[in-house]
C-alpha positions in Angstrom: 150.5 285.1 175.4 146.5 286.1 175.2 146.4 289.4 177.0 142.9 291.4 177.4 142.2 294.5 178.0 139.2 296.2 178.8 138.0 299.5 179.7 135.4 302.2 180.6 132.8 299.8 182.2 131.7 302.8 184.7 130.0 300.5 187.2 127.9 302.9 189.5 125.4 301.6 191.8 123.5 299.7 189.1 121.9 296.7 190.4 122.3 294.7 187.1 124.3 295.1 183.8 123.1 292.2 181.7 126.4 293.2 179.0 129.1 293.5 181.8 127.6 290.2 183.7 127.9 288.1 180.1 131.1 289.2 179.7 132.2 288.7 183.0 131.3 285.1 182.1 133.1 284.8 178.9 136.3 286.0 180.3 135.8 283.0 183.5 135.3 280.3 180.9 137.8 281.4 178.6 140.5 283.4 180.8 143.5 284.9 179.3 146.5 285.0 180.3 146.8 288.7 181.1 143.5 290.8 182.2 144.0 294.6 181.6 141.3 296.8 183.2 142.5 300.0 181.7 140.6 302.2 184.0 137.1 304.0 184.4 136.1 300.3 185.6 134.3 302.0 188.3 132.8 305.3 188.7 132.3 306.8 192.1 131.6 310.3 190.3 128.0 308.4 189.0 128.0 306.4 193.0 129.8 306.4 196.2 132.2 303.2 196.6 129.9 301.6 198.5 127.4 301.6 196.6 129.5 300.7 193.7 131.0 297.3 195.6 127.5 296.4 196.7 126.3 296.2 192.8 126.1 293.2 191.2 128.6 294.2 188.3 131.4 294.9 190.6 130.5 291.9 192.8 130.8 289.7 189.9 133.7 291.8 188.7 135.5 290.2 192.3 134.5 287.1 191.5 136.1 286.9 188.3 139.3 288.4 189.3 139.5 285.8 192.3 139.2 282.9 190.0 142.2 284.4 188.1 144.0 284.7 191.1 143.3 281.0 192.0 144.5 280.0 188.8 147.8 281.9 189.3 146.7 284.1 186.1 147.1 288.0 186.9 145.0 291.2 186.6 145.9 294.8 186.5 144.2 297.3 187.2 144.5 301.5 186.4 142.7 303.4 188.9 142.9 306.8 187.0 140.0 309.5 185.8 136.9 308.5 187.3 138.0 305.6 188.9 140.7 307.0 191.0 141.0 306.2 194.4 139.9 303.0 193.6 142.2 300.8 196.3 143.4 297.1 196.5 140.6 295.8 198.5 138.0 296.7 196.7 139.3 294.5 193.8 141.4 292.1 195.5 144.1 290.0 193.8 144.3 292.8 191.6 147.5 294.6 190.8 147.0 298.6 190.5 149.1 300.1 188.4 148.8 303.5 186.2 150.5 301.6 182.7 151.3 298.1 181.7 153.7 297.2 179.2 153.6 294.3 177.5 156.5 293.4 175.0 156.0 296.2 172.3 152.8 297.0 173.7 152.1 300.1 176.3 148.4 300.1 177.8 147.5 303.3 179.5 144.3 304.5 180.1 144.7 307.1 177.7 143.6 310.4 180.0 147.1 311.3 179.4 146.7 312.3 176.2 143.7 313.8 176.5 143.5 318.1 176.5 141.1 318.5 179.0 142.9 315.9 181.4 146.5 315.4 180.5 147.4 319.1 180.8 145.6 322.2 183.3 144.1 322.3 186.4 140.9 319.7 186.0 142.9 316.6 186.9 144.5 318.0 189.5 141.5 319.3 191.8 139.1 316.6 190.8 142.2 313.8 191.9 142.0 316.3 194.8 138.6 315.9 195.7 138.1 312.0 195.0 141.2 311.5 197.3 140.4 313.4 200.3 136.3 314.3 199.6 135.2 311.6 197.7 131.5 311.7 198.6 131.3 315.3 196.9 132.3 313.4 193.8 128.5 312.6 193.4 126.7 315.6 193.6 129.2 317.7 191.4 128.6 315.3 189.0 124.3 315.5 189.3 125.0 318.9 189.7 127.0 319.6 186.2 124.9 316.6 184.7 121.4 316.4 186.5 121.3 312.8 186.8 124.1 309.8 186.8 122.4 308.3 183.2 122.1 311.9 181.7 125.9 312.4 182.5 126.9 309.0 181.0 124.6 309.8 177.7 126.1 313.4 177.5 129.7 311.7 177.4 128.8 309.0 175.3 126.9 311.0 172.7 129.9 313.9 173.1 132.9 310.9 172.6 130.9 309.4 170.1 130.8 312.8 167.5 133.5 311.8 165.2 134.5 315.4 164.9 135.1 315.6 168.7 138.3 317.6 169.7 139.2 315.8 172.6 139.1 312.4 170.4 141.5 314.2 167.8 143.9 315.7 169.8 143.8 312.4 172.5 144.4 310.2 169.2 147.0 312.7 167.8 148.8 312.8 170.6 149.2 309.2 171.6 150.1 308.7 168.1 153.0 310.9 168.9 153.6 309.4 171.8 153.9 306.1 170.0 156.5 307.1 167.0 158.6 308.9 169.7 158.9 305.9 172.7 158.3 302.9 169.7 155.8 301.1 171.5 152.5 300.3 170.1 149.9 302.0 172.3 146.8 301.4 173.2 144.3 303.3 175.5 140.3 303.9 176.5 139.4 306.7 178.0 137.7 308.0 174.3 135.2 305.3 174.3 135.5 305.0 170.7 136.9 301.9 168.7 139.9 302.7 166.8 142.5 300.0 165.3 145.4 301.8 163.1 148.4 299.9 161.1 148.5 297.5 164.3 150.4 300.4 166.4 147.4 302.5 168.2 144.4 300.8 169.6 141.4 302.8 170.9 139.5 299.9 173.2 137.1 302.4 174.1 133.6 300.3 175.9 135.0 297.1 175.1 137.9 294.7 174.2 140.6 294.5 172.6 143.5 291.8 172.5 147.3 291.4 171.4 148.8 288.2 171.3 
């Protein structure tokens, strides 16, 4: 069995992602047999929901997930970190789900694991907020960043540092997590790229795929 999976898209209220719309594509012509969106898919910290399902990214995102459901092929879906609160109607025929296991392999989004998530207070009143207030979402987020693109640059540039704290301890302790359960894991969340000895997969922006 083909199984994808595919994370930290953060679809705000952009009109157009040219590399999200190709791949979009790719994955219609050539479905697999399982489609993993391992969270962050959506970001209603960078846009409200409604400006998120009116984009052209998400809109296609539907599309793609409809023509899976039609062929009887399914999708999952983790709507955890930013994309939490994310419900079944705004990705229909999609099954939410926080984890995903898959033979030997455990998908999670990989927040879990991370310092600044997994463990203390942050996750617990910003869940809080996007649950109950999820329009102030928006402007804490220009607030602590200025602008949606300067607080997707300051992550990426921040998760991109190869001697970033909250990749090492994240990495360390889903490695952990993977010699104490057995299962190979695999996570985003980082948004780094990290394949080790076939048990730990970092899918990070983009794809990655057991068989």
């Amino acid at each position: 069995m083909k199984t994808c999976f595919a994370t930290d898209f953060h679809i705000g209220g952009e009109n157009n992602r040219p590399e999200l719309l190709a791949l979009f594509d790719h994955l219609t012509a050539r479905p697999p047999d399982l489609l993993i969106l391992g969270g962050d898919i959506g970001d209603p910290w960078e846009a409200t929901w409604p400006e998120i399902l009116a984009s052209r990214p998400w809109q296609s995102l539907q599309k793609l997930v409809a023509k899976r459901t039609e062929l009887g092929l399914p999708t999952i879906w983790f709507p955890v970190n930013h994309d939490y609160g994310g419900k079944p109607e705004y990705l229909p025929g999609a099954q939410l789900a926080t984890s995903y296991t898959v033979g030997k392999w455990v998908f999670m989004h990989g927040y879990e694991f991370s310092l600044d998530w997994g463990i203390g207070p942050i996750d617990n009143v910003a869940f809080w907020i996007a649950r109950h207030r999820p329009g102030l979402m928006v402007p804490i987020c220009h607030a602590l960043f200025k602008t949606p693109a300067q607080a997707l640059n300051h992550e990426a540039q921040s998760y991109r540092d190869k001697g970033n704290w909250q990749i090492e301890t994240g990495h360390s302790r889903a490695r952990q997590y993977a010699q104490k359960t057995g299962l190979n894991v695999a996570v985003g969340h980082f948004h780094t790229r990290t394949l080790e000895q076939g048990f730990f997969c970092d899918a990070g922006h983009n794809l990655g795929g057991t068989s």
